[in-house]
MIBAPA-534625 format. One record per residue (C-alpha): x, y, z. Coordinates in nm, 2 decimals, padded with zeros to 4 digits. Example, Ala and Ser with C-alpha at 12.3 -4.5 7.8 and 13.67 -1.06 7.14 Angstrom:
<papas>
<papa xx="01.23" yy="-00.45" zz="00.78"/>
<papa xx="01.37" yy="-00.11" zz="00.71"/>
</papas>
This chain:
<papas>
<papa xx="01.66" yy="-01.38" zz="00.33"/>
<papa xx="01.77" yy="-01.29" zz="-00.01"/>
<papa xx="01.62" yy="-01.20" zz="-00.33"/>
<papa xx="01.61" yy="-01.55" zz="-00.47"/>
<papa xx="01.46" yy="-01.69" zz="-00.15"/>
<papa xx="01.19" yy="-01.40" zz="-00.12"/>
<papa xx="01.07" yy="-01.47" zz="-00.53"/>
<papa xx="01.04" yy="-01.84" zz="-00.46"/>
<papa xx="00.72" yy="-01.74" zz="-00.24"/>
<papa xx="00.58" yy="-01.66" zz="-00.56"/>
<papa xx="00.55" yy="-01.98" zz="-00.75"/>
<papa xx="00.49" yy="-02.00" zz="-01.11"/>
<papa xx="00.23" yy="-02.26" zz="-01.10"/>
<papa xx="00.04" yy="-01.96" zz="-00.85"/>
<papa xx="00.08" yy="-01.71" zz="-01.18"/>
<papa xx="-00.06" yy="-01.99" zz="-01.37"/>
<papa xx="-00.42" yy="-02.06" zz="-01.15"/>
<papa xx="-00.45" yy="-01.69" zz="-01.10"/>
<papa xx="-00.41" yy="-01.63" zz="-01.52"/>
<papa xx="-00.66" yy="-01.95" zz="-01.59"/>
<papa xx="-00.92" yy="-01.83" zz="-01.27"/>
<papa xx="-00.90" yy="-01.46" zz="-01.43"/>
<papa xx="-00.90" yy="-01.59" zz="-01.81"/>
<papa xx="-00.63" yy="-01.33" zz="-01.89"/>
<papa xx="-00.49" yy="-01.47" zz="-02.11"/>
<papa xx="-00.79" yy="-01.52" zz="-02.36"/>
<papa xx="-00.74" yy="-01.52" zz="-02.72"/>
<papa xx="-00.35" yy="-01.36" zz="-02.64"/>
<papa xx="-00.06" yy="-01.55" zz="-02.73"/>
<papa xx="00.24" yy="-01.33" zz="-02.68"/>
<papa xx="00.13" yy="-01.07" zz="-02.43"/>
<papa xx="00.06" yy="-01.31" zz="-02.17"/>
<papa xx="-00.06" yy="-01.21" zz="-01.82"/>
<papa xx="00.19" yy="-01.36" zz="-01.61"/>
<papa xx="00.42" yy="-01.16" zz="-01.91"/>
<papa xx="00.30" yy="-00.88" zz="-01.87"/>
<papa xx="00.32" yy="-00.96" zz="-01.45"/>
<papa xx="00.73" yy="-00.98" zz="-01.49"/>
<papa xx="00.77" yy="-00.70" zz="-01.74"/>
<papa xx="00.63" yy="-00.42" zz="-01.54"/>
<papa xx="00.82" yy="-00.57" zz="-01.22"/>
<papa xx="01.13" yy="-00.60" zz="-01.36"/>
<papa xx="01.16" yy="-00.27" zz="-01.58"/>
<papa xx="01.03" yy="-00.09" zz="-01.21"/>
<papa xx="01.33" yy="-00.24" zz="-01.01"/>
<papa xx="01.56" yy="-00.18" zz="-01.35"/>
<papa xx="01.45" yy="00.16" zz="-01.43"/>
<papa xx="01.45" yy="00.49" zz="-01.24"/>
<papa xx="01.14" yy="00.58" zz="-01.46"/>
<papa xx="00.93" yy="00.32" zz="-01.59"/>
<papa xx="00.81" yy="00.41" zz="-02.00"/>
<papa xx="00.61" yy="00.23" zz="-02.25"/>
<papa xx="00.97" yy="00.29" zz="-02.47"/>
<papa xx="01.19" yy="00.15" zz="-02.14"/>
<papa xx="00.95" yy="-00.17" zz="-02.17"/>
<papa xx="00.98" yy="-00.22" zz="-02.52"/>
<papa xx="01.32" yy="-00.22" zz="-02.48"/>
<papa xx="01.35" yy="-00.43" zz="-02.18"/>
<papa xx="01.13" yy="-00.69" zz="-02.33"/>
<papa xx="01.47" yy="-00.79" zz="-02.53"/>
<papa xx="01.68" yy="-00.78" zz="-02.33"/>
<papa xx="01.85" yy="-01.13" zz="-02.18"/>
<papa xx="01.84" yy="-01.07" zz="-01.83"/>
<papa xx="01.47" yy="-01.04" zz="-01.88"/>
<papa xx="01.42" yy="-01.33" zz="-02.11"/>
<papa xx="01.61" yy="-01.58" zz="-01.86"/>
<papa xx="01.42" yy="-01.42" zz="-01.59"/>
<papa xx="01.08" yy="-01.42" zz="-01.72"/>
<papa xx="01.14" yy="-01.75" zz="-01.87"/>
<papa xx="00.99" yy="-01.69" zz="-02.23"/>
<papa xx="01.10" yy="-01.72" zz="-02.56"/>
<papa xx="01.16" yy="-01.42" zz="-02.78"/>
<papa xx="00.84" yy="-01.16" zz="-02.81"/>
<papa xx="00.87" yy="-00.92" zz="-03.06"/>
<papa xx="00.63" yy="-00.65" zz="-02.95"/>
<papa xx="00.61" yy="-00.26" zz="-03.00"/>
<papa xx="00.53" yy="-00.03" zz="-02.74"/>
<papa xx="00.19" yy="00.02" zz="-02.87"/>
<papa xx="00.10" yy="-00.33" zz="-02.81"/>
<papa xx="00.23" yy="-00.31" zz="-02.47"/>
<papa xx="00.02" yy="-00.03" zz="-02.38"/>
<papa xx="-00.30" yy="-00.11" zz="-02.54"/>
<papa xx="-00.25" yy="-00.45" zz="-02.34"/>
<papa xx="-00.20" yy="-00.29" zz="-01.99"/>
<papa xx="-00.54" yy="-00.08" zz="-02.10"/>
<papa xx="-00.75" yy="-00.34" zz="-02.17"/>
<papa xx="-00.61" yy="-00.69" zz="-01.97"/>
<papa xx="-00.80" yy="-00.82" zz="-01.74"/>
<papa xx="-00.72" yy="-00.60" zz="-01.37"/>
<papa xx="-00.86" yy="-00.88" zz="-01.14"/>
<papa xx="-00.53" yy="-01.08" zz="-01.23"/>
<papa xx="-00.32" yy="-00.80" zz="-01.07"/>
<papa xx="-00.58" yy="-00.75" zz="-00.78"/>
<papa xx="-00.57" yy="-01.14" zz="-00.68"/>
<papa xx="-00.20" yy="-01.12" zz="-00.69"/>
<papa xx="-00.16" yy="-00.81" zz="-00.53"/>
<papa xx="-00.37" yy="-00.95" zz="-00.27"/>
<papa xx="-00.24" yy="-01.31" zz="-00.29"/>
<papa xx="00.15" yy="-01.19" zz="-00.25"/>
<papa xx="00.06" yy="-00.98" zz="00.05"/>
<papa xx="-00.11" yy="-01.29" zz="00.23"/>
<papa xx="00.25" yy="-01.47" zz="00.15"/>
<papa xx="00.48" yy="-01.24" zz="00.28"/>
<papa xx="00.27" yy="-01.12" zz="00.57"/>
<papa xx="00.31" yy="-01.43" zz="00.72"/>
<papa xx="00.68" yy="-01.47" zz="00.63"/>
<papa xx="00.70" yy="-01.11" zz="00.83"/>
<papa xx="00.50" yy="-01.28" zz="01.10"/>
<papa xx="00.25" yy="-00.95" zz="01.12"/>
<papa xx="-00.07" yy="-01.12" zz="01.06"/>
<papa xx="-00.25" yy="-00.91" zz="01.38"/>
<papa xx="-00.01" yy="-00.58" zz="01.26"/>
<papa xx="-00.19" yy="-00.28" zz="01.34"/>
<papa xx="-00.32" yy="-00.13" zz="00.98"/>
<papa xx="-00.24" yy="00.22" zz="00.90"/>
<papa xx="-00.46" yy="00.41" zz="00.63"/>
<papa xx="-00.46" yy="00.69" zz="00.45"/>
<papa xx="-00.48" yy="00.84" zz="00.12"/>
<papa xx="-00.28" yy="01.05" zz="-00.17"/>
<papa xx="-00.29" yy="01.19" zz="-00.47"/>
<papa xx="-00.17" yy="01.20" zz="-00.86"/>
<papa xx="-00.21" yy="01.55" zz="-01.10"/>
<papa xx="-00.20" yy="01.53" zz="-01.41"/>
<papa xx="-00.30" yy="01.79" zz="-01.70"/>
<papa xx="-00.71" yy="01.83" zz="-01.76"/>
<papa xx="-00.65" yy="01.83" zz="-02.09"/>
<papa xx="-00.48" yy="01.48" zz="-02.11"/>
<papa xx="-00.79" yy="01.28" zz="-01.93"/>
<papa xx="-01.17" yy="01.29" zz="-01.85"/>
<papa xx="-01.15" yy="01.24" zz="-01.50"/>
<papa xx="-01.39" yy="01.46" zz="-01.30"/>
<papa xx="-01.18" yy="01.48" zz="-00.99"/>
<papa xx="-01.04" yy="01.84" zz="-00.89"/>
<papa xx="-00.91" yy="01.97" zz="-00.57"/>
<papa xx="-00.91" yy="02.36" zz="-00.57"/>
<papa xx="-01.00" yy="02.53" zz="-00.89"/>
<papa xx="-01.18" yy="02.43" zz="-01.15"/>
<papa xx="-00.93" yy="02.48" zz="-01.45"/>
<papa xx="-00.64" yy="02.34" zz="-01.23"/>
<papa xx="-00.50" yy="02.00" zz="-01.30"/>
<papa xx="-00.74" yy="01.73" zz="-01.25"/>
<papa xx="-00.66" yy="01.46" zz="-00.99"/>
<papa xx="-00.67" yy="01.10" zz="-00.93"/>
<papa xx="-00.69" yy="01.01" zz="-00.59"/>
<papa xx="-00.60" yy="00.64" zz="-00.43"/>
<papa xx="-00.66" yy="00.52" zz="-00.09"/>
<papa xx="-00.42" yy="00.25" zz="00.07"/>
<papa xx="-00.41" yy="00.05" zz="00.35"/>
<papa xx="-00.08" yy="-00.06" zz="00.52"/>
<papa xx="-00.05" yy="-00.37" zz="00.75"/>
<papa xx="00.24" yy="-00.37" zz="00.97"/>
<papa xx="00.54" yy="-00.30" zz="00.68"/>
<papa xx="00.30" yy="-00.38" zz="00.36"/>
<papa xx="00.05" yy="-00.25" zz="00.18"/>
<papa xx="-00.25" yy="-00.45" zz="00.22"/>
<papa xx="-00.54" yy="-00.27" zz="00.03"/>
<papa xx="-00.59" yy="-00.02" zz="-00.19"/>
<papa xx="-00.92" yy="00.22" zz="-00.38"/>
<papa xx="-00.87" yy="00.41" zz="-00.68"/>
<papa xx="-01.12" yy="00.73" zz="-00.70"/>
<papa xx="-01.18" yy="00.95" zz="-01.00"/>
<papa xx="-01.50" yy="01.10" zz="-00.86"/>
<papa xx="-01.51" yy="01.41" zz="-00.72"/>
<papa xx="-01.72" yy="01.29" zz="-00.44"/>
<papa xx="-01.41" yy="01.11" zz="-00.30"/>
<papa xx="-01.19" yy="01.42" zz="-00.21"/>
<papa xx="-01.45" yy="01.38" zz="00.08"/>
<papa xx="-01.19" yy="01.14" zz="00.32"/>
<papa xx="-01.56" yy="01.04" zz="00.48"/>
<papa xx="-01.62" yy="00.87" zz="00.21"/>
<papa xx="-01.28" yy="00.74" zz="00.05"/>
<papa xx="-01.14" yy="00.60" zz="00.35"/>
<papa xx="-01.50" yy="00.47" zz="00.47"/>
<papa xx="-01.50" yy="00.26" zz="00.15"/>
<papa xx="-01.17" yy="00.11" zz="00.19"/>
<papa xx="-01.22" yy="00.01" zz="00.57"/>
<papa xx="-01.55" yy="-00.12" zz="00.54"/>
<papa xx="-01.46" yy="-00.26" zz="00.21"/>
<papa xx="-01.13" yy="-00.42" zz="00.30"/>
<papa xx="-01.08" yy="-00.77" zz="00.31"/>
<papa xx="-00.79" yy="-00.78" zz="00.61"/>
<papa xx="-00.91" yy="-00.50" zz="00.79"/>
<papa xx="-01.14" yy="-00.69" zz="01.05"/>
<papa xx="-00.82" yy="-00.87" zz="01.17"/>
<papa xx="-00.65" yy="-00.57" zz="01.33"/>
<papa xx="-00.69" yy="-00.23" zz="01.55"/>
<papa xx="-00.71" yy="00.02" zz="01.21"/>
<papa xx="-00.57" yy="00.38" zz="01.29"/>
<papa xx="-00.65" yy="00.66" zz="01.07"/>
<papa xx="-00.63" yy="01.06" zz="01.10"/>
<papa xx="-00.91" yy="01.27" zz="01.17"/>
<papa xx="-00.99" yy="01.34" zz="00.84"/>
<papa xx="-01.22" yy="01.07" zz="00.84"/>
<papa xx="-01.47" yy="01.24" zz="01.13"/>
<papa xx="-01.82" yy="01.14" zz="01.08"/>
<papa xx="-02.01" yy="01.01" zz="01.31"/>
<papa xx="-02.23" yy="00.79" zz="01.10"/>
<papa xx="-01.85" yy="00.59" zz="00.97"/>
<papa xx="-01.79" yy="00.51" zz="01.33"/>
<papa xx="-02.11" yy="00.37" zz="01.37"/>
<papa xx="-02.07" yy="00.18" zz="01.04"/>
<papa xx="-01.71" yy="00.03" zz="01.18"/>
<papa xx="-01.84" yy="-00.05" zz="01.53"/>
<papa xx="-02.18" yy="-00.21" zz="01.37"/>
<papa xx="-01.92" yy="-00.41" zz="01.17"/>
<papa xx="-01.66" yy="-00.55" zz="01.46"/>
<papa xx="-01.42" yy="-00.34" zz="01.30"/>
<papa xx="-01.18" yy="-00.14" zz="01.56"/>
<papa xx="-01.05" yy="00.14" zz="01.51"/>
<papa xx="-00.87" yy="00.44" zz="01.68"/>
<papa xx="-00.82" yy="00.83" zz="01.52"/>
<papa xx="-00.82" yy="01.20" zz="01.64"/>
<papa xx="-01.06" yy="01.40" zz="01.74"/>
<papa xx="-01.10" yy="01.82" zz="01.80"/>
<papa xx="-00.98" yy="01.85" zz="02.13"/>
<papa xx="-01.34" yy="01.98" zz="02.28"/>
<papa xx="-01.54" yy="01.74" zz="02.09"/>
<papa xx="-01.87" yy="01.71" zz="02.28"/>
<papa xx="-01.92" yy="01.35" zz="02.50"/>
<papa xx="-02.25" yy="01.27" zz="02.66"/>
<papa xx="-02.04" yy="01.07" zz="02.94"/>
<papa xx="-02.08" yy="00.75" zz="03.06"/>
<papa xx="-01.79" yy="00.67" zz="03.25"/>
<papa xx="-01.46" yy="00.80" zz="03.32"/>
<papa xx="-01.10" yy="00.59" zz="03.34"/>
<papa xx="-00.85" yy="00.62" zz="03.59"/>
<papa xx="-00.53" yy="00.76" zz="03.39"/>
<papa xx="-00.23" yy="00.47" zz="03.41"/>
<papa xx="00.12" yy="00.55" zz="03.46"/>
<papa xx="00.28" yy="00.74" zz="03.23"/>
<papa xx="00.53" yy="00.50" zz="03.03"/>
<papa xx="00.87" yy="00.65" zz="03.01"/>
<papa xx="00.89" yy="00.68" zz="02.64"/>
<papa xx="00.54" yy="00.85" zz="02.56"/>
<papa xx="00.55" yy="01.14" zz="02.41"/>
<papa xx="00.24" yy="01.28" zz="02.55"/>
<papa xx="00.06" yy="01.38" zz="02.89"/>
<papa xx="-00.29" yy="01.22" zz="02.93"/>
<papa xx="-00.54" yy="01.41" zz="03.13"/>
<papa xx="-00.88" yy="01.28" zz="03.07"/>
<papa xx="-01.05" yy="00.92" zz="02.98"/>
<papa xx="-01.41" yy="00.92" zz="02.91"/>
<papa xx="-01.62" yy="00.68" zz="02.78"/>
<papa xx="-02.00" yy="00.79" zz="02.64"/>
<papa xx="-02.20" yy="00.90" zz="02.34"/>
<papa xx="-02.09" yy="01.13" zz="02.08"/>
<papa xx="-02.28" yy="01.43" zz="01.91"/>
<papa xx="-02.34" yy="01.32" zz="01.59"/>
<papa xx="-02.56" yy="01.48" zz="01.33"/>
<papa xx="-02.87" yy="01.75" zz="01.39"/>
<papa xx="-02.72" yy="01.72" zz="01.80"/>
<papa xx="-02.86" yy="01.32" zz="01.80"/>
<papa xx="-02.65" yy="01.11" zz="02.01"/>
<papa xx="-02.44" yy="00.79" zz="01.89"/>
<papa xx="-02.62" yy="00.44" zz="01.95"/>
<papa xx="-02.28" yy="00.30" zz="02.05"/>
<papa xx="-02.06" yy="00.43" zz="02.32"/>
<papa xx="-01.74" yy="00.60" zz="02.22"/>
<papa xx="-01.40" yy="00.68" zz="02.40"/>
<papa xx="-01.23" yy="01.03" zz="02.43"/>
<papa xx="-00.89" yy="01.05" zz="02.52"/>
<papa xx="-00.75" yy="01.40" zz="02.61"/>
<papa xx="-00.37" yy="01.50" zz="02.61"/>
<papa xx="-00.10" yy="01.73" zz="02.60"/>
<papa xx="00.19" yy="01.70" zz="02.34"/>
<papa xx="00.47" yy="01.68" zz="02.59"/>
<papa xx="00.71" yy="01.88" zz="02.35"/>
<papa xx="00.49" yy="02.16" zz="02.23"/>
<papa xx="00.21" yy="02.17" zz="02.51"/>
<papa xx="-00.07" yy="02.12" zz="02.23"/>
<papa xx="-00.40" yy="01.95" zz="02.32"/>
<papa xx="-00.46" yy="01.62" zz="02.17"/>
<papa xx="-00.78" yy="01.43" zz="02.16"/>
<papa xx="-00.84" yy="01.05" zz="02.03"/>
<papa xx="-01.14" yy="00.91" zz="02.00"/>
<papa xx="-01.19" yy="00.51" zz="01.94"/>
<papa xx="-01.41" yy="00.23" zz="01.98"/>
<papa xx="-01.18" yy="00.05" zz="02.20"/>
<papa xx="-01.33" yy="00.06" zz="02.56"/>
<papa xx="-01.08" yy="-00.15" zz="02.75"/>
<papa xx="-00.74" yy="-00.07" zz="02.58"/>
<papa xx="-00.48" yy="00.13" zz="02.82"/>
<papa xx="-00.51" yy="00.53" zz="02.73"/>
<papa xx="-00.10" yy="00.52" zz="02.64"/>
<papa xx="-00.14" yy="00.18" zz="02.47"/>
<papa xx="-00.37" yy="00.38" zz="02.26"/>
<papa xx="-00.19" yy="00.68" zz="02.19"/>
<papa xx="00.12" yy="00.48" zz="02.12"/>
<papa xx="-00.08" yy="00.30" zz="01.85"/>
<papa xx="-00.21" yy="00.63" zz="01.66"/>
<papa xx="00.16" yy="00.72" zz="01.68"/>
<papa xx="00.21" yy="00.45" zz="01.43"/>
<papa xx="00.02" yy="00.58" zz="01.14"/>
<papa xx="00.32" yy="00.84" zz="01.03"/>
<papa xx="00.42" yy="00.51" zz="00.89"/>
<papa xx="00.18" yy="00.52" zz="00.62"/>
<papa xx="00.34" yy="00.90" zz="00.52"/>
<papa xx="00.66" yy="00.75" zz="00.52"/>
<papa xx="00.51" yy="00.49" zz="00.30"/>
<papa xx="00.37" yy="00.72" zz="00.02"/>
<papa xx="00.71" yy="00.93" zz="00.04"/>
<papa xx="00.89" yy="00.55" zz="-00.06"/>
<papa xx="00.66" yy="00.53" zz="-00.36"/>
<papa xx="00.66" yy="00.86" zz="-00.44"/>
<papa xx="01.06" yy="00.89" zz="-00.46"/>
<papa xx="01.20" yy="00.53" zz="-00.54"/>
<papa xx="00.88" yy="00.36" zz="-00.70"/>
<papa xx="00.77" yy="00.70" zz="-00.92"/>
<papa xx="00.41" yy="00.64" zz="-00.88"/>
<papa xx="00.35" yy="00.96" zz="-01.00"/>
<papa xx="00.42" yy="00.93" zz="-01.33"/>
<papa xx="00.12" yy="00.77" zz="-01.53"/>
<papa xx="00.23" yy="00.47" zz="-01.79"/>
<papa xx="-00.16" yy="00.48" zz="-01.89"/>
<papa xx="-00.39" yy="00.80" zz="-01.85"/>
<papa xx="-00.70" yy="00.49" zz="-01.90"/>
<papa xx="-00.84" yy="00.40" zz="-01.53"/>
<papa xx="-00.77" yy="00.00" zz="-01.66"/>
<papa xx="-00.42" yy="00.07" zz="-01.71"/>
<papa xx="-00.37" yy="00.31" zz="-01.37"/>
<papa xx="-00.50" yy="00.01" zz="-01.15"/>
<papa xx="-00.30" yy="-00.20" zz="-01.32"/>
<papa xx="00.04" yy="00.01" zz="-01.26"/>
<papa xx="-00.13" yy="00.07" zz="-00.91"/>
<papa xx="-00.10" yy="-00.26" zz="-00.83"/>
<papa xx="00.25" yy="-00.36" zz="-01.00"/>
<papa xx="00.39" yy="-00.07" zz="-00.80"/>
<papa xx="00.25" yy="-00.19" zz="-00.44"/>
<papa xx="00.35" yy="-00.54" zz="-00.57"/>
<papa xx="00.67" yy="-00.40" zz="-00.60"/>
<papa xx="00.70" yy="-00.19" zz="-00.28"/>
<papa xx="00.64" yy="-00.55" zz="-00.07"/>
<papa xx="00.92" yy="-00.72" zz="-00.21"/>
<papa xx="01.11" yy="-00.43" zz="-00.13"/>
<papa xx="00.99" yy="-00.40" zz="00.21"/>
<papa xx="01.02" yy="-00.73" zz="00.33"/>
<papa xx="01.33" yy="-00.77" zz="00.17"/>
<papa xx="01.40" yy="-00.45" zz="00.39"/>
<papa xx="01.30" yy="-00.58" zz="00.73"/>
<papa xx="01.37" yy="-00.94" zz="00.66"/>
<papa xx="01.79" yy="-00.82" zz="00.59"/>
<papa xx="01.76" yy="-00.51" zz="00.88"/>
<papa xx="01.86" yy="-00.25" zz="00.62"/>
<papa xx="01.75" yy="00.12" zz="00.75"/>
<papa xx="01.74" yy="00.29" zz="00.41"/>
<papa xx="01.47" yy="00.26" zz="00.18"/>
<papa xx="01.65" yy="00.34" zz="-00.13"/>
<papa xx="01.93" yy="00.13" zz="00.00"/>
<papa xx="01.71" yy="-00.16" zz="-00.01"/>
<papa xx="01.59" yy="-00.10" zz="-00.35"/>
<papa xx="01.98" yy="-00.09" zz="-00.47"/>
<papa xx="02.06" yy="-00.44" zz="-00.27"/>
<papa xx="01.73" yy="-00.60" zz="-00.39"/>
<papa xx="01.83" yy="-00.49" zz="-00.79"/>
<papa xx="02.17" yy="-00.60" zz="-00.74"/>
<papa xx="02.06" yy="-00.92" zz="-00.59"/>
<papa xx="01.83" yy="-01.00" zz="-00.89"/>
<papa xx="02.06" yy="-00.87" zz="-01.14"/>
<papa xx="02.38" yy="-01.08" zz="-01.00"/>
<papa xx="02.11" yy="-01.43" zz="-00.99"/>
<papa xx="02.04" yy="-01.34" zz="-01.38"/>
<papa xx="02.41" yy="-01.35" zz="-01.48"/>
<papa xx="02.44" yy="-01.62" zz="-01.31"/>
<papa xx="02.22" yy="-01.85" zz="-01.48"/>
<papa xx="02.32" yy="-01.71" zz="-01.81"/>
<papa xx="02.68" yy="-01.82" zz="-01.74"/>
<papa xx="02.54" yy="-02.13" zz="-01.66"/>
<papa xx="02.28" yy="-02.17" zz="-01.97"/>
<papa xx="02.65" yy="-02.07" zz="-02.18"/>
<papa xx="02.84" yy="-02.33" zz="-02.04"/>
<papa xx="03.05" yy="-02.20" zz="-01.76"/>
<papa xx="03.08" yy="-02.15" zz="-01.39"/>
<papa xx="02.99" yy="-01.85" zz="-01.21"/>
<papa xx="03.18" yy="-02.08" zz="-00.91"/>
<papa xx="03.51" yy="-01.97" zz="-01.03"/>
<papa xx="03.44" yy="-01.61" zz="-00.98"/>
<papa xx="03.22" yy="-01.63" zz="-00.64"/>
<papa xx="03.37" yy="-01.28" zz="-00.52"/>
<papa xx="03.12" yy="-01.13" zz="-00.80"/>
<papa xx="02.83" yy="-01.22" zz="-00.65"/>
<papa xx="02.88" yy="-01.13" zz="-00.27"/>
<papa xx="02.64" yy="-00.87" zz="-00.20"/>
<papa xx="02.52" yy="-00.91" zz="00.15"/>
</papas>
């Protein structure tokens, strides 16, 4: 599927219902939201390092214009920025939420396992009045953002600026109990999130999950699995399966019942211990499955390296959502267009995907001028 395929899931009369449902665009006439939507996309996928300055300057420019579709817009990069501060986020939310639906489907990974995690972004005390630190207390401050990955694409996401949330209990506890695909799928998450009182929450709520545990983590058993056969491409030696109650708080017991799984890392000989709510599921079929969430790490390094979510167009919480959202926007086009066209490199991906969209733009300009980009189809090969 190419790049011109893969936008057309993304109909402008979609941009249009989400702008009048969100009333973004009220009392703006230039700076419109779907504007502002195609601005931020396209100076990510033209611009190793998206600026207030590189937007200004892209704004003019006639790739954008033809592929934005508007007329001329004469605006500074002051009005850009004070825009993405104060427009309405709950445009970029729906979409971002609204564009995954669309290409999960086209991926076919609508019962994908989901992945989640969560990552940071320093930035200077001095510079913002976040109250977020991790370590000391005249270090740089931090904002923290919790994402959830469904199969290939991000699915969900929780911006924190409290300090309460460098606590994984309670930033990764909002954003499954909180997220609206989560109930769908088996989610896996590392053993940062431990307490005892969030697994309850989860299995109260249908929601199934598997993570790590301390290999010695105390089970009032119930029940005890026979081990399966050992598939030939595990990577680890499973020794014990019991089912029970775990120790939670002031040595009470867990209402619901609980699964340990004990192993041995077959290449270094370390214990490993997983512990999920899923009574029925083989033990390998489970340990194969926590295996999975190294994809999310691999996620945040994409992001990190080819998206530059790092750097901060707006220190204003508004305009960080906002930029949160255009960037995982951003990283699902790229990722389906990734798995959709069997490319292996990320930033490979990102180079075919820009090429794609910037051969289509010259294109129709040649065509708006009069000529025929048929003459020269040699030009626009890029598969």
């Amino acid at each position: 599927m190419n790049v011109e395929q893969l936008l057309r899931l993304i109909p402008e009369k979609y941009l249009d219902f989400l702008a009048a449902e969100t009333n973004v665009d009220h009392q703006v006439k230039k700076l419109r939201g779907s504007v502002i939507f195609k601005l931020i996309l396209f100076s990510m996928l033209d611009s190793q390092k998206v600026t207030l300055r590189v937007m200004e300057t892209i704004l003019q420019s006639a790739k954008f214009k033809q592929f934005a579709q508007c007329e001329d817009i004469d605006a500074k990069f002051n009005s850009i920025r004070d825009r993405i501060c104060n427009i309405n986020v709950e445009f970029f939310k729906r979409l971002f939420e609204g564009i995954f639906e669309l290409y999960n489907k086209e991926l076919g990974e609508e019962n994908a396992l989901i992945k989640v995690d969560s990552t940071y972004v320093s930035i200077a005390a001095n510079l913002v009045e976040w109250s977020m630190r991790n370590g000391t207390s005249n270090g740089p401050k931090q904002l923290k953002y919790s994402v959830a990955l469904k199969g290939s694409l991000p699915c969900s996401v929780r911006i924190f600026d409290e300090s309460k949330f460098l606590n994984e209990n309670l930033a990764l506890g909002e954003l499954i109990e909180n997220g609206i695909t989560l109930k769908e799928s088996i989610v896996v998450f590392d053993r940062g999130l431990n307490s005892r009182k969030s697994f309850e929450k989860f299995t109260e709520k249908e929601i199934r999950f598997i993570s790590r545990c301390n290999p010695g983590s105390y089970c009032k058993v119930q029940s005890v699995n026979t081990i399966p056969k050992k598939p030939e491409n595990s990577t680890v030696t499973i020794t014990t399966d019991e089912i029970g109650f775990l120790k939670a708080r002031r040595q009470k017991l867990t209402k619901n019942k609980y699964r340990l799984i004990s192993g041995v890392i077959d290449k270094t000989g370390e214990p490993i211990c997983f512990v999920t709510n899923l009574l029925d599921l083989d033990a390998y079929i489970i340990a194969a499955n926590y295996k999975q969430r190294w994809e999310i790490e691999v996620f945040f390094k994409f992001i990190k390296q080819h998206l530059n979510v790092t750097h901060l167009v707006s220190r204003q919480k508004n305009g960080i959502e906002v930029m949160l959202y255009m960037t995982l926007i951003v990283a699902i086009l790229v990722l389906a267009y990734k798995k959709l066209n069997h490319i292996d490199s990320y930033k490979i991906a990102k180079l075919k995907f820009e090429i794609q969209l910037d051969n289509l733009l010259i294109k129709e300009i040649v065509l708006l001028c009069g000529g025929n980009p048929g003459k020269a189809p040699h030009l626009w090969n890029t598969s």
